[in-house]
N, C-alpha and C positions, 0 to 999 in steps of 0.2 A: 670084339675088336671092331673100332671104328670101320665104315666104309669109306670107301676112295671120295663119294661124292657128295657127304652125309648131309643131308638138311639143304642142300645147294637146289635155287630154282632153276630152272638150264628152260632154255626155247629151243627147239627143236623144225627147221621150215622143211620144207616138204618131208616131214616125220613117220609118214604114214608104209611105206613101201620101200623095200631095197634097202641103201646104205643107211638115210634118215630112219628107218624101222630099227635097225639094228643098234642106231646111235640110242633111241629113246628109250629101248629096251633095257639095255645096257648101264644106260645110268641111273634107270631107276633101280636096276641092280644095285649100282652101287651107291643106293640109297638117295638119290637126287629124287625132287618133285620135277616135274616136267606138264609142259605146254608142247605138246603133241599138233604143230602146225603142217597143216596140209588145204591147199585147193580140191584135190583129190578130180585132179586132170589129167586127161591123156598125155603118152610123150609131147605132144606136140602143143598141148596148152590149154585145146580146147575143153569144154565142158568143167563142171563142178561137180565133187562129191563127196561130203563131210564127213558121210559114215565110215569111210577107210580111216580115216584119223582116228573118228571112233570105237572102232571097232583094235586098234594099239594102246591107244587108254584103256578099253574094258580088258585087252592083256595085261597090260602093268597092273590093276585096281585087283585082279584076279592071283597076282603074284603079291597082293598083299601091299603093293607100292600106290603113290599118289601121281595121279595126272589127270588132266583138262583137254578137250580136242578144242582147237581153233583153226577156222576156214577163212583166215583173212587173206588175201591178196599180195602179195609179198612187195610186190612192186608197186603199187597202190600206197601214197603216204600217210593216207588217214588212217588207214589196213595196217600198214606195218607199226602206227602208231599205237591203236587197239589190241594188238596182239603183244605189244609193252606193255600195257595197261593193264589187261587181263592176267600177267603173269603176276604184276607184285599188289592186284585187287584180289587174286586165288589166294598167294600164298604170301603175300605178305614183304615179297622182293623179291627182285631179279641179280641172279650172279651170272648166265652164263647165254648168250645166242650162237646157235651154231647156226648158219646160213647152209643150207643145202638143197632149196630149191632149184629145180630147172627144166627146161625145155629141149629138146632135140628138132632143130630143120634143118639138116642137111643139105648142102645144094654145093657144086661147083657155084666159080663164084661169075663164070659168066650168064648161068642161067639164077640165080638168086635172085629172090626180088626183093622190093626192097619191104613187105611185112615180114617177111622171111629174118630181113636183118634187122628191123624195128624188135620184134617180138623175142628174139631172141637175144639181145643187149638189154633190154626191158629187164624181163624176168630173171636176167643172171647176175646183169652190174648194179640196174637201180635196186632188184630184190633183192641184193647184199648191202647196198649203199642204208638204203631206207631203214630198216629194223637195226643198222647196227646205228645210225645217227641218233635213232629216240632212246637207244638205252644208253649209248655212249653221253647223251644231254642228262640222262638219269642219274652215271655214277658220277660224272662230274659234280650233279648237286649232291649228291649224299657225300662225295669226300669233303666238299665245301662245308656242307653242313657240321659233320662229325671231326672233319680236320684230320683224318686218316687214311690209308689205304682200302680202299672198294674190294680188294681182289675179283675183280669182272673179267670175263673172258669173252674175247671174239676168236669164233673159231669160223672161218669163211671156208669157201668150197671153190679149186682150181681144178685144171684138167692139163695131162701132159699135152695136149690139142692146145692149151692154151700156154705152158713154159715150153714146150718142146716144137709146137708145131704137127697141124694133120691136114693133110689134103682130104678137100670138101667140107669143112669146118670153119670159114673164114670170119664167119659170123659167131661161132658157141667158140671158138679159139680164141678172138678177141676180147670177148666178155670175161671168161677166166685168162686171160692176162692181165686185163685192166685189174681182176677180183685181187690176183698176186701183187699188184705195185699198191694198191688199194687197202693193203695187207701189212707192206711194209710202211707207208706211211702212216695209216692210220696208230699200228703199232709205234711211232715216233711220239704222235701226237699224245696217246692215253696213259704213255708210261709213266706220267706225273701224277694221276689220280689211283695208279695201282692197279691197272688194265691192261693185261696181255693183251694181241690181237695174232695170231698164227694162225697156217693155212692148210689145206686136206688134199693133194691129187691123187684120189680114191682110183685102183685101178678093181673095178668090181662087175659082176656078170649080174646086170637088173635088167627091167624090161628096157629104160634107156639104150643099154648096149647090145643087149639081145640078137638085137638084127644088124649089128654093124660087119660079122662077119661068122662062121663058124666055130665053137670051140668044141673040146673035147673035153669028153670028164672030167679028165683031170684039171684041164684048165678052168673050169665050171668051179671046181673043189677048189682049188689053190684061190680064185677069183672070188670066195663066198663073202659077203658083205660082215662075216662077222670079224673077218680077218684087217679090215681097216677101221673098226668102233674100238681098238682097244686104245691106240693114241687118243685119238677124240677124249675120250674120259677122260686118260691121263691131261692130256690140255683143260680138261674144265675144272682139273680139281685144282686145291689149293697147292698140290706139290707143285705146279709147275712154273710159281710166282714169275721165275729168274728165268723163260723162255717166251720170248715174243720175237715178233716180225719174222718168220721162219716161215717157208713152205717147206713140207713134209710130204711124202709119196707112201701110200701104205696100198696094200693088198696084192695080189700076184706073189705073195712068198716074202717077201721083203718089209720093212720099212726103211723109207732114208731121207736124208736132208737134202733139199732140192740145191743148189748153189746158183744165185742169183747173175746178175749180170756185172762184166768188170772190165772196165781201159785194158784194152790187149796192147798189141805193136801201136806206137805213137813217134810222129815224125814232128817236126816245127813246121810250123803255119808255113804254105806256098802261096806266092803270085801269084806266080803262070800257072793255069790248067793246062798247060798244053805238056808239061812235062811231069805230068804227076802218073801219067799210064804205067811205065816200071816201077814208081814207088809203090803204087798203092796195090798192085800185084805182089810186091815182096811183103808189103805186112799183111795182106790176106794170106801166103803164102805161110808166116810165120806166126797165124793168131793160130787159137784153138776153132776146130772146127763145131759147127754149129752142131746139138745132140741130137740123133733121132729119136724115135716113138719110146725108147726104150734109154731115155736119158746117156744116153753114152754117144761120143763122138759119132758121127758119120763116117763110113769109110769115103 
């Protein structure tokens, strides 16, 4: 019986550790070759180390499946460009980028500085922007060429810090918002070459989240990275032609569909500011309240 991901190239960016390990694993389960991309950095960004990538490659290779480690830079355009390269110079073409690289620097945001908010828009918006630009120029020229559907997949990486909102997050909140609207447009644009583009707010227990707060076993268990890799697949394979521009929430027990943003209470254009203070209290009064942490209204 065919596998879910048969003969598919997939990239995989920070591949090495956590949710990204779980995704490369996985699909080379289901029979994908894979580009095992990792910096192989601390949360925080610093330092390099290629053998953790490596060392997920010689798992796949050792399960019998095919994959290549790659230490390019994600946010870096000549990096994100190489790490294209290498995938369809390995194996001959690229079907699938999952973007999952990222950073952690936490700060309220009156002591934040601003490398704090450089580096962490860097490595989350341009290192989803970057690799998906060189492949999305890729399948454009092959449906060009061939005159048919690419079936290519962008699977990008948000965070409910980023559709939902977290305090002390203002900087890794923003970058996964920007990655979600980033997601649906992009998704506008590539559906003519035959290019999904949907998105992951993975809620999972890795060294990233580790220390954000205490959990318990069970939360540890419910939270395990293998439990948000099984959409991810599903998104790279061929079944999921007919689903794009989507954020999706997986892991903590659940999967679900994020629901995006929509015109609530609407009045006709005013003059005078002076008398908009009870209007614009009745339509906040009568929109939907904004979700907390946990995608559900605020009390």
């Amino acid at each position: 019986m065919p596998k879910l991901c048969e003969d598919r190239v997939c990239i995989v960016t920070g591949g090495a550790r956590g949710v990204g390990r779980e995704y490369a694993l996985m699909l080379a389960a289901q029979g994908a070759k894979v580009v095992v991309n990792d910096l192989g950095a601390a949360t925080d960004g610093t330092g390099k180390d290629v053998s953790a990538a490596q060392q997920v490659v010689d798992e796949i290779k050792a399960a019998g499946g095919e994959a290549v480690a790659n230490g390019d830079d994600v946010s870096d355009w000549n990096g994100a460009k190489n790490m294209i390269d290498q995938a369809i110079r390995t194996f001959g073409k690229l079907d699938v980028v999952i973007s999952n690289a990222g950073i952690l620097r936490d700060r309220m945001l009156v002591n934040m500085s601003e490398a704090e908010w450089d580096d962490v828009i860097r490595v989350h918006l341009k290192g989803t922007f970057a690799p998906a630009r060189h492949a999305c120029a890729y399948w454009r020229d092959r449906a060009k060429e061939t005159g048919s559907s690419v079936n290519g997949r962008l699977i990008n990486t948000t965070s409910v810090s980023g559709i939902y909102g977290n305090i002390g997050q203002s900087n890794y909140g923003a970058a996964k918002a920007g990655i979600a609207a980033f997601t649906v447009i992009a998704a506008r644009e590539m559906r003519r070459y035959g290019v999904t583009v949907n998105c992951i707010s993975p809620s999972a227990h890795t060294r990233m989240t580790a220390d954000l707060r205490q959990y318990t076993p069970e939360e540890i268990e419910r939270r395990n990275p293998r439990w948000v890799a099984p959409i991810a697949i599903w998104l790279a394979s061929e079944e999921s032609a007919d689903i794009t521009g989507r954020v999706f929430q997986a892991g903590n027990g659940i999967i679900a569909v994020a629901e995006g943003w929509h015109r609530g209470p609407t009045i006709d254009a005013v003059a005078d500011p002076a008398t908009l203070g009870p209007i614009v209290r009745d339509m906040v009064a009568r929109a939907r309240k904004n979700a907390g942490m946990d995608g559900l209204d605020l009390d």
